[in-house]
C-alpha positions as CSV (number, residue, x, y, z in Angstrom):
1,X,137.0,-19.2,8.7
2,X,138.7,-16.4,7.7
3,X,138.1,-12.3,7.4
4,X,137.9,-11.5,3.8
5,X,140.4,-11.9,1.5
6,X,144.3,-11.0,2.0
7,X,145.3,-8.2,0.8
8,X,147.7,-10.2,-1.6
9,X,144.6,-11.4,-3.0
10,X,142.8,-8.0,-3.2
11,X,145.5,-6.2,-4.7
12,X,145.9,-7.6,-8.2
13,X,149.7,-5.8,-8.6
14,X,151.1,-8.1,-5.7
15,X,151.1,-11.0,-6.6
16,X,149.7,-14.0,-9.3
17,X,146.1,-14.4,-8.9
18,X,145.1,-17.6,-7.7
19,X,142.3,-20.5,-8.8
20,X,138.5,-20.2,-7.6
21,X,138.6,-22.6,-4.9
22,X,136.4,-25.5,-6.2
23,X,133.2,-25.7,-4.2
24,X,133.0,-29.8,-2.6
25,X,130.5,-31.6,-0.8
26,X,130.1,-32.1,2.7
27,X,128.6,-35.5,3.0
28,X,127.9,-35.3,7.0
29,X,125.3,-35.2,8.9
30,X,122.6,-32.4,8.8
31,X,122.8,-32.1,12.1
32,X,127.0,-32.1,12.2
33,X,127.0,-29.4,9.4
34,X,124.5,-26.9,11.0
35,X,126.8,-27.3,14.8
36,X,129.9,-26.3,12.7
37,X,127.9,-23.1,11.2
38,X,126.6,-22.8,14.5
39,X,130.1,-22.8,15.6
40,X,131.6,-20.0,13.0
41,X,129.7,-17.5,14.9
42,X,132.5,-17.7,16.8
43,X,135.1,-16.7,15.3
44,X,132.9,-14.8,12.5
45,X,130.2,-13.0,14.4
46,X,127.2,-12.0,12.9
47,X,127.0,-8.6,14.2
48,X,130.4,-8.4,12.3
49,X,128.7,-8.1,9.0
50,X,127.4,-4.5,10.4
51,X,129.8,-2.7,9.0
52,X,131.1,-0.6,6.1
53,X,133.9,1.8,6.2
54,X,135.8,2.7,3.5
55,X,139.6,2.0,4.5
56,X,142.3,4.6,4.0
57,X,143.8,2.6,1.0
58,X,140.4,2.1,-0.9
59,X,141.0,2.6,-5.1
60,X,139.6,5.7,-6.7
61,X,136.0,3.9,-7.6
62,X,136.5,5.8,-11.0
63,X,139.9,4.2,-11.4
64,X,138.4,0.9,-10.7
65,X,135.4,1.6,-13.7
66,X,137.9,2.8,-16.2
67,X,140.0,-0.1,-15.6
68,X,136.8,-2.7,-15.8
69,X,136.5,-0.8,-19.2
70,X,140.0,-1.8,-20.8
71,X,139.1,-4.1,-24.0
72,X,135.7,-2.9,-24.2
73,X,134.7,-0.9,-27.3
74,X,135.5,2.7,-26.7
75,X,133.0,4.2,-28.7
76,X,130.3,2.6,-26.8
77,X,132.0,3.8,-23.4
78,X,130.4,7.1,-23.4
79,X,126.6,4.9,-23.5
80,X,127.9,3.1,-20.3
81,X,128.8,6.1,-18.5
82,X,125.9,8.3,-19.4
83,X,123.6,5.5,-18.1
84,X,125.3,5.2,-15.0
85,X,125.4,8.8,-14.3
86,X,121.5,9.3,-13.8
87,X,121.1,8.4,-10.4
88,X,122.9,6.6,-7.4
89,X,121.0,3.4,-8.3
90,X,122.3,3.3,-12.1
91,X,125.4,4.0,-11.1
92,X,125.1,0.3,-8.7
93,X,124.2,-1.3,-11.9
94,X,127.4,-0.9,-13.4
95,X,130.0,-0.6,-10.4
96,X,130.0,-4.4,-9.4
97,X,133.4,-4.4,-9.9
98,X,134.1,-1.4,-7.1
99,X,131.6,-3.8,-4.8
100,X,133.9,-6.8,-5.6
101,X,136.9,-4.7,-4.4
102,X,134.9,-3.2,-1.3
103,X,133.5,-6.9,-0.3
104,X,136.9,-8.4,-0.4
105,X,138.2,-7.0,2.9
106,X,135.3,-7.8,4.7
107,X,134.6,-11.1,7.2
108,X,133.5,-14.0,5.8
109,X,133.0,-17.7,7.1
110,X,134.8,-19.5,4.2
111,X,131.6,-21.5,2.9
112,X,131.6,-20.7,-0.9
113,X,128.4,-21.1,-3.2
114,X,128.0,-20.6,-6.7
115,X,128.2,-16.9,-6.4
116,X,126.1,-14.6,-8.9
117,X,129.0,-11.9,-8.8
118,X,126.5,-8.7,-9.7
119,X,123.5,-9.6,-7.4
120,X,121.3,-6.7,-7.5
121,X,117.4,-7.1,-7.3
122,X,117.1,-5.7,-11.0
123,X,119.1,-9.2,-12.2
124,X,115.8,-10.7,-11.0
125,X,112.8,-11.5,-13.0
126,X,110.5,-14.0,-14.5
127,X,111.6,-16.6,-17.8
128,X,110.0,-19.7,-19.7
129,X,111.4,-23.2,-18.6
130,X,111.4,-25.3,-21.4
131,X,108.4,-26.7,-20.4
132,X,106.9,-23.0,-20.4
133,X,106.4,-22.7,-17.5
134,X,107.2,-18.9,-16.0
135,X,109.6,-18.9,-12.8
136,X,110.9,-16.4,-11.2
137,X,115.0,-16.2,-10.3
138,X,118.4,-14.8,-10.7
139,X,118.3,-13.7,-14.9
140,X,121.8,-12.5,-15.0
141,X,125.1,-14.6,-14.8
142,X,128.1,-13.1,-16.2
143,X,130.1,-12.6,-13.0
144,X,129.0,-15.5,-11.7
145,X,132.1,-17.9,-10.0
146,X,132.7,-19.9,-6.6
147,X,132.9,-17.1,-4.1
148,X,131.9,-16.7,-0.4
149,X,128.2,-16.7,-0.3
150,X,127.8,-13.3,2.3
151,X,129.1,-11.3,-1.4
152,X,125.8,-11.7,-2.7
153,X,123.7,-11.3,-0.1
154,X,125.8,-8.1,0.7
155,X,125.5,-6.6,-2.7
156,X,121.7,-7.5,-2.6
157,X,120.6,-6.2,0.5
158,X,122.5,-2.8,-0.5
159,X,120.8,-2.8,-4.1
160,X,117.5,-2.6,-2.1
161,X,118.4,0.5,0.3
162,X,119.5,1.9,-3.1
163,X,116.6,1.5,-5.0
164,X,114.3,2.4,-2.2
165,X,116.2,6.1,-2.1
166,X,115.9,6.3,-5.7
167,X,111.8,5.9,-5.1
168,X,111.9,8.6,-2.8
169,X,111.3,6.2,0.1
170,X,111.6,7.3,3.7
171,X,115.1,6.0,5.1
172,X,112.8,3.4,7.7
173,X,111.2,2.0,4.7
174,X,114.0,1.5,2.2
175,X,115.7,0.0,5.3
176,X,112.8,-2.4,6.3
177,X,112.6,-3.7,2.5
178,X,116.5,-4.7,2.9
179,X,115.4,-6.6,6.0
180,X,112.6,-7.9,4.8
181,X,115.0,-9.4,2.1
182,X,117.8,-10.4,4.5
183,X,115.0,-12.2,7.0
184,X,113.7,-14.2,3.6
185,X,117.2,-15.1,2.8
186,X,117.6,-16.9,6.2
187,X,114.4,-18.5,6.8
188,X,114.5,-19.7,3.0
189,X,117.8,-21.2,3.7
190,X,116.5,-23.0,7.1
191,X,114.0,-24.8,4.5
192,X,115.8,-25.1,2.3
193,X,118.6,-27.0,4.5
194,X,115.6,-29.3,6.0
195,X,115.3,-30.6,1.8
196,X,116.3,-33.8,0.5
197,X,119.3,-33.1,-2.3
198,X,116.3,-33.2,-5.3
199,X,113.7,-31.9,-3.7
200,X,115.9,-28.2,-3.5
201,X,117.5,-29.6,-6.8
202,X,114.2,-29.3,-8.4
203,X,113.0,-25.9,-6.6
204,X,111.7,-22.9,-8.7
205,X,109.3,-20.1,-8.0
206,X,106.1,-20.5,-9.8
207,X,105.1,-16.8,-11.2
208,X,101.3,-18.0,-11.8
209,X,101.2,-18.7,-8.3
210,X,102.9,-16.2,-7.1
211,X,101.2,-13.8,-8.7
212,X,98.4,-14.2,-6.5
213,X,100.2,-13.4,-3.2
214,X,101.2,-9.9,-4.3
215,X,98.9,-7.6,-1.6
216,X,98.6,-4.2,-3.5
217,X,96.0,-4.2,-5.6
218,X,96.9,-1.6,-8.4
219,X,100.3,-3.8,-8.2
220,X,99.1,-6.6,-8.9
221,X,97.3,-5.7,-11.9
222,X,100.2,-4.2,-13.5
223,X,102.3,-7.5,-13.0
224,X,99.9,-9.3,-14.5
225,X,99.2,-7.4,-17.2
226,X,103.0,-7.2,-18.5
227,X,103.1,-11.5,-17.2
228,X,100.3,-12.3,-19.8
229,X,102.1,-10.2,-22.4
230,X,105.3,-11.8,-21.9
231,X,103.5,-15.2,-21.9
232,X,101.2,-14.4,-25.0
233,X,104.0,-12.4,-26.9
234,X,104.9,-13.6,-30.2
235,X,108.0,-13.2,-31.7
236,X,106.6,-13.4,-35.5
237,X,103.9,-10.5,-34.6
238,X,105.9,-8.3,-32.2
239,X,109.4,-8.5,-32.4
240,X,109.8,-9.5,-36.2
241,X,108.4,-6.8,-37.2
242,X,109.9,-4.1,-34.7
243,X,113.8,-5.5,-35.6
244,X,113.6,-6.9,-39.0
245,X,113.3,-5.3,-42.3
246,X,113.2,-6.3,-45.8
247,X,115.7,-5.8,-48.0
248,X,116.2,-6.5,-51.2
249,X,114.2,-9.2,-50.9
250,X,116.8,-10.2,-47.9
251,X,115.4,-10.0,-44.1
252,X,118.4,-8.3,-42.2
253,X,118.2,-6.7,-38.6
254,X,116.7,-2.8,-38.6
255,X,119.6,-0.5,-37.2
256,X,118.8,2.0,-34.5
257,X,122.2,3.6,-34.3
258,X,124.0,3.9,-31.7
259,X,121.7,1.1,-29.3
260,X,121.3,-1.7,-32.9
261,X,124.0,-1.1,-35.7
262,X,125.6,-3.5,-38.3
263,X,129.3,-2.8,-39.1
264,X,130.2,-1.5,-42.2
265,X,131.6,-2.7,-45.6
266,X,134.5,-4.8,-45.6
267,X,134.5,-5.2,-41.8
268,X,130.6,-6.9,-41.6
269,X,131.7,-9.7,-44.5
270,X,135.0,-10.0,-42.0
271,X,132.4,-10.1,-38.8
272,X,130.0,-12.7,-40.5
273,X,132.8,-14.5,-41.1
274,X,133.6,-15.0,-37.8
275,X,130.8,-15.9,-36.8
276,X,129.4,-18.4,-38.7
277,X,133.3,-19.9,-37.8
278,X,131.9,-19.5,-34.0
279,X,128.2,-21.1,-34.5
280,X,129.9,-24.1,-35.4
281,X,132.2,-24.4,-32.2
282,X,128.5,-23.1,-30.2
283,X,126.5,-25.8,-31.6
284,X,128.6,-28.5,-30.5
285,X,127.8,-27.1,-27.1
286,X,124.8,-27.7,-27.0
287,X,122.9,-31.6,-26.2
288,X,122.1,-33.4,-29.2
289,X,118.4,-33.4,-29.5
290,X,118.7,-29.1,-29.2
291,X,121.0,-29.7,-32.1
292,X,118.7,-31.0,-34.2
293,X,116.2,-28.2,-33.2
294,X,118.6,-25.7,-34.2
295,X,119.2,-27.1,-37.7
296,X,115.8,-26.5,-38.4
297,X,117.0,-22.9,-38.6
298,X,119.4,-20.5,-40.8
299,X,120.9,-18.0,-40.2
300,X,120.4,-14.8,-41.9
301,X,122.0,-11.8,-40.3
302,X,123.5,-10.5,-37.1
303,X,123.4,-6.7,-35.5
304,X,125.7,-4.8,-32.8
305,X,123.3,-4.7,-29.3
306,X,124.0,-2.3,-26.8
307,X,122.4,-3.9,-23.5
308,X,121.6,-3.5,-19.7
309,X,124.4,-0.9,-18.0
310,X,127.5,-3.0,-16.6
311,X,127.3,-4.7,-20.2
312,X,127.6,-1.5,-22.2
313,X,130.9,-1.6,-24.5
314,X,131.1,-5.0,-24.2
315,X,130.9,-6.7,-28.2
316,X,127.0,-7.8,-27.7
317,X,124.6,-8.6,-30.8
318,X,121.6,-10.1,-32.0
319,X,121.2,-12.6,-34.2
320,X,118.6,-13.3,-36.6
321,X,117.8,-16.5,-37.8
322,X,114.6,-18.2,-40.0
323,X,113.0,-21.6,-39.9
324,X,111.0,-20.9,-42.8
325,X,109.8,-17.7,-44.2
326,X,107.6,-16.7,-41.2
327,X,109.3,-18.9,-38.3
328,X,111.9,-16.2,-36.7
329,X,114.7,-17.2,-34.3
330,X,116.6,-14.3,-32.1
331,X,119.7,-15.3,-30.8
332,X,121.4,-13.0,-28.1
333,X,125.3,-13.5,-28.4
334,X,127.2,-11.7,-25.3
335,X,130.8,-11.5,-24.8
336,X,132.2,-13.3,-21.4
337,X,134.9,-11.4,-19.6
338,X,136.7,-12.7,-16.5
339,X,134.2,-12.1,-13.9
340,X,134.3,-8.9,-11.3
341,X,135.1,-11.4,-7.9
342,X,138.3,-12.7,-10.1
343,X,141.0,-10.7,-8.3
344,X,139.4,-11.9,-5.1
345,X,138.0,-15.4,-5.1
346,X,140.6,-16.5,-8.1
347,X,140.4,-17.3,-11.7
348,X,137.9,-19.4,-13.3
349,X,138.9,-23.0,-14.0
350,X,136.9,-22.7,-17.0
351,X,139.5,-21.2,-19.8
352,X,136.4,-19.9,-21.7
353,X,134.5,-17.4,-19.8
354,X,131.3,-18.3,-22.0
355,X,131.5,-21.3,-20.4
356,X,132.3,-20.2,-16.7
357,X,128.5,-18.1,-17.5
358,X,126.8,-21.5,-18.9
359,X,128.0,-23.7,-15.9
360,X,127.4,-21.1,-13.3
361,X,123.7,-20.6,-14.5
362,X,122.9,-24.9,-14.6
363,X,124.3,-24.5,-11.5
364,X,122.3,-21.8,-9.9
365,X,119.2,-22.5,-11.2
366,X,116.8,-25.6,-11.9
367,X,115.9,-24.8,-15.6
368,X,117.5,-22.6,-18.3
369,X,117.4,-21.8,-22.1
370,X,117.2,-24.6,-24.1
371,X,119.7,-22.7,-26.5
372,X,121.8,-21.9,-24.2
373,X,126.0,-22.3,-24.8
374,X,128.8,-20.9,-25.1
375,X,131.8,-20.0,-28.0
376,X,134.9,-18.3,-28.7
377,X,136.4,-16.0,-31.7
378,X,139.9,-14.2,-31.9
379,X,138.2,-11.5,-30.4
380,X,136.9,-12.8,-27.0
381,X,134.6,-15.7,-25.5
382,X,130.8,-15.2,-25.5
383,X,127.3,-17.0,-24.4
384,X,124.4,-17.8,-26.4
385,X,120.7,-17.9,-25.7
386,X,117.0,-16.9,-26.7
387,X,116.4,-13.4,-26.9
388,X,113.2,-12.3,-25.2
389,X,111.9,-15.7,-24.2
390,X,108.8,-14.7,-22.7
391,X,111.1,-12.7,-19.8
392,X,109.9,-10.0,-17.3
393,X,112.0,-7.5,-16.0
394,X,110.6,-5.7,-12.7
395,X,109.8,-2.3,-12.7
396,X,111.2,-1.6,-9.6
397,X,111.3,2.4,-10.2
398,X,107.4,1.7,-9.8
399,X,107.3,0.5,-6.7
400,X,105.9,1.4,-3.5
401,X,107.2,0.5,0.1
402,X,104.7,-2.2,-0.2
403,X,105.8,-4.3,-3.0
404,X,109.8,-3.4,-2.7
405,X,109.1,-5.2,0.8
406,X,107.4,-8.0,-1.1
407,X,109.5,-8.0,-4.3
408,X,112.9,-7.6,-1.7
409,X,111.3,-10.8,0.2
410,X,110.6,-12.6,-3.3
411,X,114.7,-12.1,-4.5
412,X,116.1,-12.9,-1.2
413,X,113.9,-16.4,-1.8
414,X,115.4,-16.9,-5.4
415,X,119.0,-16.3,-4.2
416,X,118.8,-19.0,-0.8
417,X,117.4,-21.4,-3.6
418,X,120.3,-20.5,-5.8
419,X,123.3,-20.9,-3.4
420,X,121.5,-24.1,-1.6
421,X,121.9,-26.1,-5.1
422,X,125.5,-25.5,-5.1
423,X,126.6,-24.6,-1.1
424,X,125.6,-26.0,2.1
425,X,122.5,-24.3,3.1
426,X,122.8,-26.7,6.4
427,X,125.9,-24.9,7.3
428,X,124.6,-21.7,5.9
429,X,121.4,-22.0,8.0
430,X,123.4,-22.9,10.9
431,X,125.8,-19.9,10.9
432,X,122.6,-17.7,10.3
433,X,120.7,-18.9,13.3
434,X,116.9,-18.5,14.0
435,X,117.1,-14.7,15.4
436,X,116.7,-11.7,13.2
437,X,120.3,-10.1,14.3
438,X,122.1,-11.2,10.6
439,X,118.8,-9.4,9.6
440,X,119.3,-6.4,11.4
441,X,123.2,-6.4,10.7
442,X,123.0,-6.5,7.0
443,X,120.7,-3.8,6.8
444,X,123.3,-1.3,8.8
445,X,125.7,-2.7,6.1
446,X,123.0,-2.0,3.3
447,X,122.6,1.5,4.5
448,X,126.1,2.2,4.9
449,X,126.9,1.1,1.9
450,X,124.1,3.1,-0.5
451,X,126.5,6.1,1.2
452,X,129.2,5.1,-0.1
453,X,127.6,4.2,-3.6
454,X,126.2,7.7,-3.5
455,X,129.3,9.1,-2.8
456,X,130.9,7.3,-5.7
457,X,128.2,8.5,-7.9
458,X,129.3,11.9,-6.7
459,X,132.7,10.8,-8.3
460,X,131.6,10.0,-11.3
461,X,129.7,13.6,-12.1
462,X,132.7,15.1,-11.0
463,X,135.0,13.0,-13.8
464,X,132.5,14.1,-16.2
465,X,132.4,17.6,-15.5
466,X,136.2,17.7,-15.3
467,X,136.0,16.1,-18.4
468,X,137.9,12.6,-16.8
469,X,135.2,10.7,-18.9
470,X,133.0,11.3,-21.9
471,X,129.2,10.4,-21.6
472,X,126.4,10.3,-24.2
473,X,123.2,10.8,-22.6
474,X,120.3,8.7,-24.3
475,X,117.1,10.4,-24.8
């Protein structure tokens, strides 16, 4: 048990930064594990997780975000800043690494999970198993490493309050939606720590089912609308025709400068190149029989993407590839940094970062794309996978007190099934207790917190206005 992080680990100029700690099994008792979480209370109280206050030797959060933007594309900066400019809640998007730094000094009991690393309720939604069957879970990976599991939780409670202010919610509701996702957390886990090892294994959330739990009305018919157009989408009718055109008798990817662009002249051939050199090394990746399934198709051509917020200058792209003359294939290619907890939790044993993202995700959840890998060029490591495979984002600037309660509820669920695959939601369950106070404490952290974000947002108007940081704002 331990409080945080030493400050030799938190401060990256002090010393060598060290290896995640691998996560191991405890192969104990149930009942032994949940006495010795029982136990960390202890030394680790829960009312402890309470509070936030910035310490007098915090880093300048814009410091911290210009730094986190060293060896991304510069040009595309500007799109990354602009987006996280419009509101307090964009801005928490893209500032996991300031969380990472604030999270580091604060108590923890020492049980790592499989962190997620950028666990906000907006890196939630619903995908296809390979089965097709729509779940709903954690959608976003590439910060994920071995990390103490409170991080997420932290970041995830706060993400709520946040949201909730951005809605115009009153400060008891957006503070009873953070509960509500904090109370879900723990009594998940208590299930969850009551499973045999496959029966958790195995766990997803079934969207059709779910679906039918949701208690607003007019909410409910919106979900479900956008759930049976993800579900009956088709990529040949819908998306072929919105990103492809024909050229010279050649489909290539329709540019939409600056969010879709292909590089120019002699640096495209250079670029395609590459990355035919780096399809090779990702097919090898992947298991045999998804091999064979993507020989079927060729590829044809592959576009600059910008994506999400916290992603923005990072070298992102669709690819396009054809089983036949009407049988399209988009490929999303994403480059893999060292993940956001790094200077905290330690460096991935994973050399390739694209991996560290494809291992984390199997690891997290029970089903993922069946094209999912990972690859490398001179220019950085990336991950591979479907583009738009029948996934659901949430509207959460839609919501009402209501279904942010519900929705809050639904992600604190995911995220207890998540870390109980790779941590040890007996010990987990035992530290948490039965009682609502880790409920109650975490949303006094959540609130604090959403301050402090807002003040950082403040921060960030003020570099632009002074001219610190150049933003493009996106109509």
């Amino acid at each position: 048990m331990k409080k945080g992080a030493s400050k030799k680990h938190a401060d990256k100029d002090s010393a060598p930064i060290k290896i995640a700690e691998p996560i191991t099994v405890d192969r104990r008792s149930r009942t032994d594990r949940k006495d010795e979480g029982k136990a960390m209370r202890l030394a680790v109280p829960l009312a402890s997780h309470a509070q936030w206050k910035a310490p007098a030797n915090r880093r300048d959060p814009i410091d911290l975000l210009i730094e986190s933007g060293i060896g991304r594309e510069p040009k595309l900066l500007p799109i990354r800043y602009g987006r996280m400019m419009q509101s307090p809640f964009a801005f928490y998007r893209g500032a996991a690494a300031i969380m990472a730094a604030d999270l580091a000094g604060l108590p923890t009991t020492g049980i790592r999970v499989q962190a997620c690393g950028d666990c906000h309720l907006v890196n939630f939604g619903s995908f296809a198993t390979p089965e097709r069957r729509q779940i709903f879970a954690i959608n976003d990976f590439d910060e994920t490493l071995p990390a103490p599991w409170e991080w997420d939780i932290k970041r995830l409670a706060a993400s709520v309050v946040a949201a909730g202010r951005n809605n115009g919610f009153t400060a008891a509701e957006s503070r009873d939606a953070a509960q509500a996702c904090v109370r879900s957390y723990r009594e998940r886990m208590r299930e969850f720590s009551k499973m045999g090892v496959l029966d958790f294994w195995y766990f997803s959330i079934d969207m059709e089912a779910l679906l039918e739990t949701i208690e607003d009305d007019i909410a409910k018919q919106r979900i479900k609308k956008r759930f049976d157009k993800a579900r009956d989408r088709n990529v040949l009718d819908e998306d072929f025709p919105e990103l492809v055109t024909l050229e010279g008798g050649a489909h290539r990817i329709r540019d939409n400068p600056p969010l879709i662009y292909h590089l120019q002249g002699e640096e495209e051939a250079v670029v395609k190149a590459r990355v035919l050199e780096a399809f090779e090394r990702y097919r090898a990746t992947l298991a045999e029989d998804r091999r064979l399934l993507l020989d079927h198709y060729e590829f044809k051509d592959i576009a600059m993407k910008v994506v999400g917020v916290g992603s923005v200058g990072t070298r992102c792209a669709i690819m396009l590839m054809m089983g036949g003359a009407d049988d399209p294939l988009f490929l999303q290619v994403k480059e893999a940094r060292a993940s956001v907890l790094e200077p905290c939790a330690g460096k991935s044993t994973y050399t390739n970062h694209g991996q560290r993202v494809v291992m984390g995700q199997r690891l997290m959840l029970s089903a993922s794309d069946i094209f999912l890998g990972w690859t490398e060029t001179d220019k950085g490591n990336f991950f591979i996978r479907q583009m738009r495979d029948m996934k659901l984002k949430p509207l959460v600037e839609l919501f009402n007190p209501s279904t942010m309660n519900q929705y809050a509820e639904l992600c604190g669920w995911a995220l207890a099934g998540a870390h109980a695959r790779s941590g040890d939601a007996a010990k987990i369950a035992g530290y948490l207790g039965k009682k609502a106070d880790f409920d109650v404490a975490l949303a006094d952290f959540a609130e604090a917190y959403a301050d402090q974000n807002e003040k950082d947002h403040k921060a960030l108007v003020q570099a632009v206005q002074k001219a610190r940081l150049e933003v493009y704002l996106e109509r």
